[in-house]
ChimeraX commands (.cxc) that place a marker at each C-alpha (Angstrom):
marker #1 position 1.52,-63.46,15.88 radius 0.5
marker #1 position 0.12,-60.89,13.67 radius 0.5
marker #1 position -2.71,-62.06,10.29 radius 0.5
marker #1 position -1.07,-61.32,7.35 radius 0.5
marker #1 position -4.24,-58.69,6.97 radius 0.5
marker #1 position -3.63,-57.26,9.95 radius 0.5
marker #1 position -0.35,-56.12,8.83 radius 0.5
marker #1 position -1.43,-55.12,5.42 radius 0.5
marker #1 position -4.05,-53.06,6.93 radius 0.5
marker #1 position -0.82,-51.01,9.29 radius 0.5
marker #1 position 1.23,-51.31,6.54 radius 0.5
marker #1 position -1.69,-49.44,4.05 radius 0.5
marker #1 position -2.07,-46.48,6.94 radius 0.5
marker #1 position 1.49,-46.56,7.21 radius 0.5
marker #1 position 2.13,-45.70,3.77 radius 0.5
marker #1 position -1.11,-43.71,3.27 radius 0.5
marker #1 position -0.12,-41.49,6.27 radius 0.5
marker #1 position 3.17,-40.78,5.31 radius 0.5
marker #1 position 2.49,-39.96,1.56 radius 0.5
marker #1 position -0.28,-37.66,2.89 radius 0.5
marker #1 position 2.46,-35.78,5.49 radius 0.5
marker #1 position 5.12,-35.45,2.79 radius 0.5
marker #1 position 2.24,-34.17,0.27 radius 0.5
marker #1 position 1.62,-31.57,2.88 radius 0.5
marker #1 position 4.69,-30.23,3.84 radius 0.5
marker #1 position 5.64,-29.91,0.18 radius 0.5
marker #1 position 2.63,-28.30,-0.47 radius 0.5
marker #1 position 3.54,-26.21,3.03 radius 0.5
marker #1 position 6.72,-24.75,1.51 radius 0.5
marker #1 position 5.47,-24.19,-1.96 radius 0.5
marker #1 position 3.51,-22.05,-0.54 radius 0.5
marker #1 position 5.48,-20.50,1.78 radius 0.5
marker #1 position 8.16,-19.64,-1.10 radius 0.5
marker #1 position 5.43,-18.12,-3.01 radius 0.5
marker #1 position 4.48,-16.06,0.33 radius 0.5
marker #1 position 8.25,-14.83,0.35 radius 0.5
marker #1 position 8.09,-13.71,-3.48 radius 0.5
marker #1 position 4.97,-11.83,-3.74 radius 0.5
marker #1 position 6.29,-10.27,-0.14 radius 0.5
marker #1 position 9.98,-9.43,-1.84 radius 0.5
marker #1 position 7.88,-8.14,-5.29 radius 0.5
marker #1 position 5.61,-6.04,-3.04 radius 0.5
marker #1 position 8.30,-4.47,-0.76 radius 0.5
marker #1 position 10.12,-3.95,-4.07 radius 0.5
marker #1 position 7.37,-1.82,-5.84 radius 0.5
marker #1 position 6.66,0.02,-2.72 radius 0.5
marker #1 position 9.90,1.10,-2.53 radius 0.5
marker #1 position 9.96,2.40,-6.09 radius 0.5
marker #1 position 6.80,3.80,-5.62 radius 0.5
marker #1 position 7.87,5.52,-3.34 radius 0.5
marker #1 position 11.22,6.89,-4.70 radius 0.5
marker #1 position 8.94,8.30,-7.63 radius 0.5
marker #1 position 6.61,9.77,-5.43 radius 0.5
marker #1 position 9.21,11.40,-3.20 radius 0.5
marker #1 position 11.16,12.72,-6.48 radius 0.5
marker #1 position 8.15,14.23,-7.36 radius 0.5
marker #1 position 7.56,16.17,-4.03 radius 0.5
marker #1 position 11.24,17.30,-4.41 radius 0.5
marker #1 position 10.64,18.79,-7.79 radius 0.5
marker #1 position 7.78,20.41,-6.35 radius 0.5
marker #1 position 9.65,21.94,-3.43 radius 0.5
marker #1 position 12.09,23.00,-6.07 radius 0.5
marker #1 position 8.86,24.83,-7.72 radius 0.5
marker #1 position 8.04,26.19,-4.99 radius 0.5
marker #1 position 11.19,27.86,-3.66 radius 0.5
marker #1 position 11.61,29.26,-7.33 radius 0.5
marker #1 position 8.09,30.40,-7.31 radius 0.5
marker #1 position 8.48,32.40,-4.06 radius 0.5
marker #1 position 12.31,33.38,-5.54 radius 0.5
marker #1 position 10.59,35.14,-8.46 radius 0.5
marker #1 position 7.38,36.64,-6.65 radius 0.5
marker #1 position 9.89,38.15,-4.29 radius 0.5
marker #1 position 12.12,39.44,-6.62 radius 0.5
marker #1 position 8.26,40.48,-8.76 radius 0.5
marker #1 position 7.37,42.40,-5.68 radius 0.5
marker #1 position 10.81,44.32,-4.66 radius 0.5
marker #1 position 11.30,45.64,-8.56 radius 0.5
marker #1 position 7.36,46.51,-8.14 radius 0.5
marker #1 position 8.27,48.58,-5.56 radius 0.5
marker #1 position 11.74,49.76,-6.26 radius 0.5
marker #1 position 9.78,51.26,-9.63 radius 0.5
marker #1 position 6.81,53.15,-8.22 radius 0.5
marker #1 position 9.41,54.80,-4.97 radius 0.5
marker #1 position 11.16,55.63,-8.28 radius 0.5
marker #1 position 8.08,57.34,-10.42 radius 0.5
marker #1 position 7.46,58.86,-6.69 radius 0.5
marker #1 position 10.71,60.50,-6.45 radius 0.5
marker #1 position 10.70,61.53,-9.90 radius 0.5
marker #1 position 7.17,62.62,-9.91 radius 0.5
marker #1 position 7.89,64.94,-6.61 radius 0.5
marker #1 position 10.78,66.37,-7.87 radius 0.5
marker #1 position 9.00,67.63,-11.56 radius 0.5
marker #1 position 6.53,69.27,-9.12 radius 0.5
marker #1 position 8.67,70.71,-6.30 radius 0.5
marker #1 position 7.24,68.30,-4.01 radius 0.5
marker #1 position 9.69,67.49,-0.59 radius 0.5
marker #1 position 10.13,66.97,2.62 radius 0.5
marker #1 position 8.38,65.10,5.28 radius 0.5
marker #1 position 5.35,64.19,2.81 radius 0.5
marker #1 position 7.33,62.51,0.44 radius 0.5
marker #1 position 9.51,60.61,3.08 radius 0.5
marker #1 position 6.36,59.22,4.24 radius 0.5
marker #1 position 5.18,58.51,1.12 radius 0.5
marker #1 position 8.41,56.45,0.51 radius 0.5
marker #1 position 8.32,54.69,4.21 radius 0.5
marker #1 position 4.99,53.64,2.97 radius 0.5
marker #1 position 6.31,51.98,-0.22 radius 0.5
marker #1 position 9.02,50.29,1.93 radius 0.5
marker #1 position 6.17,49.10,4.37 radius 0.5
marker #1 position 3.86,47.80,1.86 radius 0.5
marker #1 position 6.88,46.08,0.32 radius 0.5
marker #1 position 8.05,44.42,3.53 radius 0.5
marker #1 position 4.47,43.19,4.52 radius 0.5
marker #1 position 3.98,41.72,0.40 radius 0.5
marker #1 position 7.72,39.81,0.77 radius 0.5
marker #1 position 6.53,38.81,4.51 radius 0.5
marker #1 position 3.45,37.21,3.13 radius 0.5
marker #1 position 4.88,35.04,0.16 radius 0.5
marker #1 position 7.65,34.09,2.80 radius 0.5
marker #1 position 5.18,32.89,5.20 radius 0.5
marker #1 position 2.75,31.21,2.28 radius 0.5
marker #1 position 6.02,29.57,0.65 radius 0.5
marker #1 position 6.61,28.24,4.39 radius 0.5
marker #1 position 3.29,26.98,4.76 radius 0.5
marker #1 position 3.82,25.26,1.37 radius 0.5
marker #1 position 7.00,23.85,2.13 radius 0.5
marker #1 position 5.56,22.17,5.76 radius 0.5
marker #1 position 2.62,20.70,3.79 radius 0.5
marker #1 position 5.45,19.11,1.29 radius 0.5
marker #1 position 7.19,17.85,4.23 radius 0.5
marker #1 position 3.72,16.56,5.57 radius 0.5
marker #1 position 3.22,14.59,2.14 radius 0.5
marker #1 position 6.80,13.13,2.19 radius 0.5
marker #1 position 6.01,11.31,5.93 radius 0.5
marker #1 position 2.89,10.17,4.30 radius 0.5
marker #1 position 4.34,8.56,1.51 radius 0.5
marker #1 position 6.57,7.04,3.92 radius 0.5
marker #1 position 3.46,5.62,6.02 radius 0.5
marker #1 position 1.91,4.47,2.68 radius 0.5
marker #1 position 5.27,2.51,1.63 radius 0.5
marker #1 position 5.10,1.31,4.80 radius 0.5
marker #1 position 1.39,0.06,5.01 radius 0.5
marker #1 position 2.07,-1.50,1.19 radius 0.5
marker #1 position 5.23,-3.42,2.29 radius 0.5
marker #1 position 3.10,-4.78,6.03 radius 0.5
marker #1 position 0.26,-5.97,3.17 radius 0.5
marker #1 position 2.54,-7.69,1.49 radius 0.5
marker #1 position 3.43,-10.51,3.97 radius 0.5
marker #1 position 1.42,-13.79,3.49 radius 0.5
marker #1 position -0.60,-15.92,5.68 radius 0.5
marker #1 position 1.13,-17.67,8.20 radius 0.5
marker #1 position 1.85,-21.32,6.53 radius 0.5
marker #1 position 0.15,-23.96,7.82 radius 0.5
marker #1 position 2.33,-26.89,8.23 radius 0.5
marker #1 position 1.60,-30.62,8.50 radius 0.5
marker #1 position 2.16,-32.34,12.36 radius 0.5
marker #1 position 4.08,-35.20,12.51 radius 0.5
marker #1 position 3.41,-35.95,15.87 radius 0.5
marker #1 position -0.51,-36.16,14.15 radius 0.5
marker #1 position 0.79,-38.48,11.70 radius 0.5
marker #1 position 2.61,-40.44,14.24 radius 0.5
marker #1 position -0.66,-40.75,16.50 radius 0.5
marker #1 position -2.18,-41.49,13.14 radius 0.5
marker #1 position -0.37,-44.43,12.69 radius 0.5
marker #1 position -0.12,-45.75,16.10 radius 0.5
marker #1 position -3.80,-45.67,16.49 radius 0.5
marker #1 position -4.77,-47.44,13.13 radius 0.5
marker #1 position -1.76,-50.44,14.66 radius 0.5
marker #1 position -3.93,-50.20,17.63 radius 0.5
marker #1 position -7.49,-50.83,15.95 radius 0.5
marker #1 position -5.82,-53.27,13.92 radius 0.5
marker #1 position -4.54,-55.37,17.03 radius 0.5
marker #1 position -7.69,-55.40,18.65 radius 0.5
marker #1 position -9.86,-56.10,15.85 radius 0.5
marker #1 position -7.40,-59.33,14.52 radius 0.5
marker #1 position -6.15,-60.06,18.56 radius 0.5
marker #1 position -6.32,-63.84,18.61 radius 0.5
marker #1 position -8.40,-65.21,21.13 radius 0.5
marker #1 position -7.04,-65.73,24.61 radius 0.5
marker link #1:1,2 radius 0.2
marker link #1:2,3 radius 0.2
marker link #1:3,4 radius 0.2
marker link #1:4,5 radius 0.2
marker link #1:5,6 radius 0.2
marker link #1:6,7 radius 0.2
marker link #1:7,8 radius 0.2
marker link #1:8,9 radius 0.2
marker link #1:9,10 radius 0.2
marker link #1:10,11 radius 0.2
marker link #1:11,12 radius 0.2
marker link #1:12,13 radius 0.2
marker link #1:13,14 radius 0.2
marker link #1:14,15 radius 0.2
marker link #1:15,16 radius 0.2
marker link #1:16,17 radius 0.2
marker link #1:17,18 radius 0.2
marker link #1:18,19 radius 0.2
marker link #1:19,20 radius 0.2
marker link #1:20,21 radius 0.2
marker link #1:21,22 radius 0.2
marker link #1:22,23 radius 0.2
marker link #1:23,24 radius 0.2
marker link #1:24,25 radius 0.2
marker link #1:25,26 radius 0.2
marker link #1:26,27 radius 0.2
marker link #1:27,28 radius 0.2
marker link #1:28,29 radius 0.2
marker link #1:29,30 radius 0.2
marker link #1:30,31 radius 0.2
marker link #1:31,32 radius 0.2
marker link #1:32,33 radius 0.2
marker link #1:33,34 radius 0.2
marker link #1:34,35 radius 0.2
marker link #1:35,36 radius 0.2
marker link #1:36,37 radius 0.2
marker link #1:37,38 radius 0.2
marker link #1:38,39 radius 0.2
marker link #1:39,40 radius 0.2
marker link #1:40,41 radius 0.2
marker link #1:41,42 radius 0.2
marker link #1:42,43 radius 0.2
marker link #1:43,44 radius 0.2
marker link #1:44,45 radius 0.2
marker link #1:45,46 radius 0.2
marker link #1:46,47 radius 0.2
marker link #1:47,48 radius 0.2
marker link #1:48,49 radius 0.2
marker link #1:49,50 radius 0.2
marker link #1:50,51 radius 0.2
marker link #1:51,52 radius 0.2
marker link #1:52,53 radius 0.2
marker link #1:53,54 radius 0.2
marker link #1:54,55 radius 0.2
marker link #1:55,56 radius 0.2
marker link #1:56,57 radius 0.2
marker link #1:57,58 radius 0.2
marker link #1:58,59 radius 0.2
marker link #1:59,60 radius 0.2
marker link #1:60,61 radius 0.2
marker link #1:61,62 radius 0.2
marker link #1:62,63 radius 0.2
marker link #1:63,64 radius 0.2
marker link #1:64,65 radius 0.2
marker link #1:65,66 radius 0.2
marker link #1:66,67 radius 0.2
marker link #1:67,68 radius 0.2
marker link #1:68,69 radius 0.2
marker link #1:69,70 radius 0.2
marker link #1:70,71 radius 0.2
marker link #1:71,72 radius 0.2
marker link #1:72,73 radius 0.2
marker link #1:73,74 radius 0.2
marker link #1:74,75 radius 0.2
marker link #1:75,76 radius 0.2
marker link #1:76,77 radius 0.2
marker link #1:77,78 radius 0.2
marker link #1:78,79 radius 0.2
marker link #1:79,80 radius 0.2
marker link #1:80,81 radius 0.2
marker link #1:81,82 radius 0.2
marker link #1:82,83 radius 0.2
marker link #1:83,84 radius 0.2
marker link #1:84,85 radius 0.2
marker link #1:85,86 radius 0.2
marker link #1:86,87 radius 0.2
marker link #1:87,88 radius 0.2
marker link #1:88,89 radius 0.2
marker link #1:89,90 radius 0.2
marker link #1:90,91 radius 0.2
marker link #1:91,92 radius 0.2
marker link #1:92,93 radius 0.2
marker link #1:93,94 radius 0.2
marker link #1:94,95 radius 0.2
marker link #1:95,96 radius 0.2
marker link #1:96,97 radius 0.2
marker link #1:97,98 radius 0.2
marker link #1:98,99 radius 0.2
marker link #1:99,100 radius 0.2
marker link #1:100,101 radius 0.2
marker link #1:101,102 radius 0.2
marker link #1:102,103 radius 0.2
marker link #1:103,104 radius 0.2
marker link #1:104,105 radius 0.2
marker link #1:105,106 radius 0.2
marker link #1:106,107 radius 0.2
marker link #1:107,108 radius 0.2
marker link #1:108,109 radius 0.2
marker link #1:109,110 radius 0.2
marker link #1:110,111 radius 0.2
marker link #1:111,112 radius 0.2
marker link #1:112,113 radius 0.2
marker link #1:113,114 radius 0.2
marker link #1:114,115 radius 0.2
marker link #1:115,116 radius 0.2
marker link #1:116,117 radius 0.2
marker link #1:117,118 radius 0.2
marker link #1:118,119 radius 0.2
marker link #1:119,120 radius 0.2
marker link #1:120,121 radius 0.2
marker link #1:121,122 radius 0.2
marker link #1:122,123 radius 0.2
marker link #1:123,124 radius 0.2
marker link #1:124,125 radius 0.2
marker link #1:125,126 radius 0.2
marker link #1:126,127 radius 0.2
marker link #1:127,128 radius 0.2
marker link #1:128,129 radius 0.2
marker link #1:129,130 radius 0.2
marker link #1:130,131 radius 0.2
marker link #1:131,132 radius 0.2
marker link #1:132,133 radius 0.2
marker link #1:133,134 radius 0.2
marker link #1:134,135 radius 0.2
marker link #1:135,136 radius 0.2
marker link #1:136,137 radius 0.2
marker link #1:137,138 radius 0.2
marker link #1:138,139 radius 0.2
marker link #1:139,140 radius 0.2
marker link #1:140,141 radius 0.2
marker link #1:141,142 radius 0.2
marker link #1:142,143 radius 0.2
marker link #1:143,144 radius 0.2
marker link #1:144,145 radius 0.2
marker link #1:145,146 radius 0.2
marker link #1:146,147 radius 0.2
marker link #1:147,148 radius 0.2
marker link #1:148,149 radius 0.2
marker link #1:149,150 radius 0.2
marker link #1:150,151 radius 0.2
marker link #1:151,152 radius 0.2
marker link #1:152,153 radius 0.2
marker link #1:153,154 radius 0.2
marker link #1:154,155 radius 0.2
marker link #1:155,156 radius 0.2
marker link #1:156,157 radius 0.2
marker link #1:157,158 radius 0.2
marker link #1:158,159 radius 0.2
marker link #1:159,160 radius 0.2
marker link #1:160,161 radius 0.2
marker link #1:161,162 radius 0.2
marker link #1:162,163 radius 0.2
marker link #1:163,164 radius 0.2
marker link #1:164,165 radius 0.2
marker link #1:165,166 radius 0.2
marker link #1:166,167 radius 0.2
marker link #1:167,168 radius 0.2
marker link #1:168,169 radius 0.2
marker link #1:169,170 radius 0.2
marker link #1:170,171 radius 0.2
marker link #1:171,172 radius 0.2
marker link #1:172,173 radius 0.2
marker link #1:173,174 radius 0.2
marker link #1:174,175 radius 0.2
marker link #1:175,176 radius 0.2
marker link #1:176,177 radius 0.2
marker link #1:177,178 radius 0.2
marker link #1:178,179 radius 0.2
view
């Protein structure tokens, strides 16, 4: 038969142990929840931020479409006036034939390679927009991975349980009666 000490000394771990495990694994998913909020809060910001972010590359790819729009239309009423003041300036002076349908194919030459260029550099704009817009979505990405806690660690039981059995254990052999 067991001292009365000798089962107030299990009975002590017992309880000790077990208030310590239930202590932890509160504490385990306490934490945890907080993990999963400031994870949900992050992922939630990214994704705004990058709605914003991807609103404002689409106004600028508006912009820029106008932009090229207008320098287009610029360079073709550029044009269309000095073939005009060409025409009209040959015919004042008696000016014609092969000279001034040269001078004209030059105009419409000039005029194609201008529009060609602001096509090509509104191009070039709009691939470096698209560029931007995948990079946003890499950033959102890399801010929603950040946001994930630390794993949680959580209490053993089987620890607890080995806990106990080996404090029983020391307790038997230190109180055994004598054989």
């Amino acid at each position: 038969m067991c001292e009365p000490a000798t089962i107030a000394m299990l009975a002590l771990t017992v309880a000790s142990t077990t208030a310590t495990y239930v202590g932890q694994e509160r504490q385990a998913r306490s934490q945890a929840r907080y993990y999963k909020q400031a994870a949900e809060e992050g992922q939630k910001l990214a994704l705004e931020s990058l709605a914003v972010e991807s609103s404002q590359l689409a106004l600028r790819s508006k912009q820029e479409a106008e932009a090229k729009s207008q320098a287009v239309q610029k360079t073709q009423t550029d044009y269309l006036r000095a073939k005009s003041t060409a025409k009209v300036a040959s015919g004042e002076s008696g000016v014609s034939g092969t000279s001034i349908d040269q001078l004209l194919a030059d105009f419409d030459f000039q005029e194609d390679l201008e529009v060609s260029a602001i096509k090509t550099n509104a191009s070039y704009a709009e691939q470096q927009l698209s560029m931007e817009k995948l990079g946003l979505r890499g950033q959102a990405n890399q801010r929603i991975a950040s946001t994930r806690g630390q794993p949680v660690s959580r209490p053993s039981l089987i620890a607890a349980g080995l806990q106990i059995a080996g404090a029983g254990a020391g307790a038997y052999a230190r109180y055994k009666p004598p054989a």
